[in-house]
N, C-alpha and C positions, 0 to 999 in steps of 0.2 A: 661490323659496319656501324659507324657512326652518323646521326642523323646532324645537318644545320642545327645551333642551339644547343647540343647533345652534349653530357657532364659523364666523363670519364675519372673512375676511380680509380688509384693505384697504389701501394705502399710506395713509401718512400724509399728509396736507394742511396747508396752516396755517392752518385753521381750529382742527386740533387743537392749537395750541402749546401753551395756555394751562395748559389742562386735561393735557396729558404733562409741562408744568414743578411745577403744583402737585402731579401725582403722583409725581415724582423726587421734589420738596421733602418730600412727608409722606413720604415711605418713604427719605429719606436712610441712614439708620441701616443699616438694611437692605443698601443698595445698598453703603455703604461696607466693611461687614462681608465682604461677597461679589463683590466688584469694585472696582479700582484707583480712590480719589478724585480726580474731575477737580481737575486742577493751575489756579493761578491763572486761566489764561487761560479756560477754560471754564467757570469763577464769573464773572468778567467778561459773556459769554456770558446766564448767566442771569439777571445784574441787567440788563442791557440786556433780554430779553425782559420784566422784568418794569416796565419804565420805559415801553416801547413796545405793550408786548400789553395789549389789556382785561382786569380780572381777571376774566373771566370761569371758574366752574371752580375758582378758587382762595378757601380759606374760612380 
């Protein structure tokens, strides 16, 4: 049971790809500002998820 305001943990699935790529993609900026931009190979990485994954999630 969860309370209002209540922070539920869970591993991540791959269900969730989609929707943790289009939220990397919109908060790029962000992420770059405050964490090392992945190198080639891990751009690779997320055009393949997005060639392979439904877009679901992603707007």
């Amino acid at each position: 049971m969860t309370t209002p305001g209540s922070v539920t943990i869970r591993t991540l699935q791959a269900d969730d790809a989609a929707a943790l790529l289009a939220f990397e993609i919109a908060n790029r900026a962000w992420f770059e500002q405050h964490i090392e931009p992945r190198d080639r190979a891990g751009r690779r990485i997320e055009l393949r998820h997005l060639l392979v994954l439904p877009p679901r999630g992603i707007t």
